[in-house]
C-alpha positions in Angstrom: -89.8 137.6 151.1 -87.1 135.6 152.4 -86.6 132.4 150.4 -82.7 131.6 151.3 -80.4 132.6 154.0 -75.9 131.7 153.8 -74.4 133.1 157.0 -72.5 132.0 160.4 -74.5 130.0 163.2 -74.5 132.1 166.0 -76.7 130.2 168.4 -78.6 126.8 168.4 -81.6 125.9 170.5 -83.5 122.4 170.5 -86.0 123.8 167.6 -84.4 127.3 166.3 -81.2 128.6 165.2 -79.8 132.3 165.0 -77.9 132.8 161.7 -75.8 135.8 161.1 -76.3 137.3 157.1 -74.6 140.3 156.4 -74.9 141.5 160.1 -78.6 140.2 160.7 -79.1 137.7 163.0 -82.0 135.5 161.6 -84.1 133.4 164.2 -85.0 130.1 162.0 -87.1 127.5 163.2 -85.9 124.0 162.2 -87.9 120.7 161.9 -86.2 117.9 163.8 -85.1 116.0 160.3 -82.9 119.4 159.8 -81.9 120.1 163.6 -80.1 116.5 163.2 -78.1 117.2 160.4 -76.5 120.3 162.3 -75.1 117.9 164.9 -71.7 118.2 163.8 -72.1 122.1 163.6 -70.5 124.3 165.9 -70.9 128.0 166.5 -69.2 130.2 164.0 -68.9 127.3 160.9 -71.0 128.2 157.8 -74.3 127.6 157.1 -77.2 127.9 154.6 -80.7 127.1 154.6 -83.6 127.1 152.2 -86.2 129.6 154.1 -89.9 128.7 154.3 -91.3 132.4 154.9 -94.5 132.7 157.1 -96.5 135.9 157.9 -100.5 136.4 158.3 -102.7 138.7 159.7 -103.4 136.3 163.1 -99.9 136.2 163.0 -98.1 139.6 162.2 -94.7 138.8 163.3 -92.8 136.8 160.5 -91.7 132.9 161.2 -88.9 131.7 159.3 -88.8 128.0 158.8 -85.1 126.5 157.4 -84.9 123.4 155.2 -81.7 121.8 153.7 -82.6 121.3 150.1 -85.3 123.1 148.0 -87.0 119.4 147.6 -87.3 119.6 151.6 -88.8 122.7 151.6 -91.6 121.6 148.8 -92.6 118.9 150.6 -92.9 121.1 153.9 -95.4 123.1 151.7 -97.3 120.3 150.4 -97.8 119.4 153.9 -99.1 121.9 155.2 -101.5 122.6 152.6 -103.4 119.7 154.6 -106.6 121.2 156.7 -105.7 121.6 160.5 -101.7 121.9 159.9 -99.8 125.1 160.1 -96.7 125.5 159.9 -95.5 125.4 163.4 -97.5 122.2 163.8 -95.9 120.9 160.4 -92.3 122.2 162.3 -93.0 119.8 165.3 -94.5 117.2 163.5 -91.6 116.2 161.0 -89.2 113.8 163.1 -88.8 111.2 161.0 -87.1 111.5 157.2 -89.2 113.1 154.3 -88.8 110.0 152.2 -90.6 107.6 155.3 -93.2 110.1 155.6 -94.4 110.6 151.8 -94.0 106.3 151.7 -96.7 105.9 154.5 -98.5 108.8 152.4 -98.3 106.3 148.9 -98.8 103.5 151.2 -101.6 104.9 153.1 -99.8 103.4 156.3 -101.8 105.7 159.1 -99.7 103.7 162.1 -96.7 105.1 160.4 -98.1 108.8 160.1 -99.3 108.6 164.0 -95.4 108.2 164.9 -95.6 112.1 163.7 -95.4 114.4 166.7 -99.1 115.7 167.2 -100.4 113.9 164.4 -103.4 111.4 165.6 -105.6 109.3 163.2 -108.2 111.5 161.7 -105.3 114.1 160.9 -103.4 111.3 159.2 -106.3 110.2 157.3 -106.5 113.8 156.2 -103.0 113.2 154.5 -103.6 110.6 153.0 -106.5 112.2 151.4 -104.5 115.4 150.4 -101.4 114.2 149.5 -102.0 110.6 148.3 -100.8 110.1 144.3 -98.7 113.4 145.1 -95.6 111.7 146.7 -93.0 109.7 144.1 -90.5 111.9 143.6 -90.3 113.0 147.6 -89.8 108.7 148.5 -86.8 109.2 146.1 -85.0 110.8 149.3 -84.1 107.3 150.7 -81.6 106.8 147.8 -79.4 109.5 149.2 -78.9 107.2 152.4 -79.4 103.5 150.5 -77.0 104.3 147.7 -73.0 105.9 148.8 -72.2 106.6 145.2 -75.4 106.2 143.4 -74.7 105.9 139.5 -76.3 108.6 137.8 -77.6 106.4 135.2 -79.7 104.5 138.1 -80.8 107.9 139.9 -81.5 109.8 136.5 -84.1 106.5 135.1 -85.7 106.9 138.9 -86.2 110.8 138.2 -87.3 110.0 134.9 -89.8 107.4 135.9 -91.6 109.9 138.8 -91.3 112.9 135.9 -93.5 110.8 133.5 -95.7 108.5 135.7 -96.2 111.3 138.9 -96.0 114.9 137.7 -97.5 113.8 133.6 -94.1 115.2 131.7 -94.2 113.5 128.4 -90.9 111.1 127.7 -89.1 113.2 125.5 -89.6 116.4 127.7 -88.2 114.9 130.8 -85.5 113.0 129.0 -84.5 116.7 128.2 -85.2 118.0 131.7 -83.1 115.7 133.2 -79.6 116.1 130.6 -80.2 119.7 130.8 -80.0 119.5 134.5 -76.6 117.2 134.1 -75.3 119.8 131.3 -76.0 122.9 134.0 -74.7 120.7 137.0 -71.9 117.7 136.4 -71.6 117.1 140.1 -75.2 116.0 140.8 -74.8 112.8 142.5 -78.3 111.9 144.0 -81.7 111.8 143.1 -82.6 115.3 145.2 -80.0 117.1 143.9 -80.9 116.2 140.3 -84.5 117.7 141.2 -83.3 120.8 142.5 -81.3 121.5 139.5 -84.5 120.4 137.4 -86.7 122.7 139.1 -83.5 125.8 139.0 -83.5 125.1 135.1 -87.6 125.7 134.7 -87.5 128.9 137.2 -84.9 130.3 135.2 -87.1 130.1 131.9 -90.0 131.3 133.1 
């Protein structure tokens, strides 16, 4: 299974990319919240994407789905664990940023959800139901654009707050979690970095 692709950008189309790796040319399928940060991208600069890897029986032929960040691509499953959306509905659906989309989850704002592509209200009450309580640490994301050069004493007691009160880690244990994570990585600089490195560190021990 494909979980991460670093190559060239060979082609871009309005929702998929081809990515050369070590002479493949991958076809990835790109939300709109991604396709927007490869603006400035031009064919031939450098490129790597956390890969969402999709292949059933109904649907032999593999889909590869590209995220920026391994938080991005845990949210993408989260959301599509919800009943009636698949992955290439979930693709389409996520135009705005992940951190406005899990705060109308918390918030159980269904106006804001409908502004999804394809999402209407009885679909939006379904992720409300599915997801609600699931959601701190993804509304995080809005302190990458909020804060230029966040403090990592301000990000880390936000991390630490969603460890504790959203995913049940005692104090002590996430305290560790998160100066483990600094100790591995002394250029974290945002809230969704200092996840990813959190969630590298417990891979790597088990």
């Amino acid at each position: 299974m494909i979980g991460y692709i670093e190559g060239k950008l060979l082609k871009k189309e309005e929702e998929r990319i081809l990515l050369l790796a070590n002479q493949v040319g991958y076809e990835v399928m790109l939300p709109a919240i991604v396709m927007q940060t490869l603006k400035t991208k031009a064919i031939g600069d450098s490129l790597s994407l956390y890969i969402y890897y999709q292949q059933t029986e109904r649907q032999p032929k593999p889909v590869l789905i590209g995220f920026n960040s391994e938080i991005e691509k845990e949210f993408f499953q989260y959301f599509v664990s919800v009943e009636a959306i698949g992955p290439l509905k979930a693709v389409k659906a996520l135009n705005i940023p992940v951190s406005e989309i899990a705060d109308a989850i918390e918030s159980e704002d269904v106006g804001k959800l409908k502004n999804l592509k394809g999402i209407g209200a009885r679909t939006a009450q379904k992720i409300i139901a599915t997801l609600g309580g699931k959601m701190g640490k993804f509304t995080l994301l809005q302190d990458v654009k909020q804060k230029e050069n966040p403090v990592v004493e301000d990000f880390a007691e936000q991390v630490l707050d969603v460890l504790v009160s959203q995913l049940g880690h005692k104090t002590p244990e996430a305290k560790q979690l998160i100066a483990d994570a600094i100790k591995r990585n002394s250029d974290i600089s945002t809230p969704e970095e200092l996840f990813d490195e959190i969630y590298r560190g417990d891979k790597g021990q088990n």
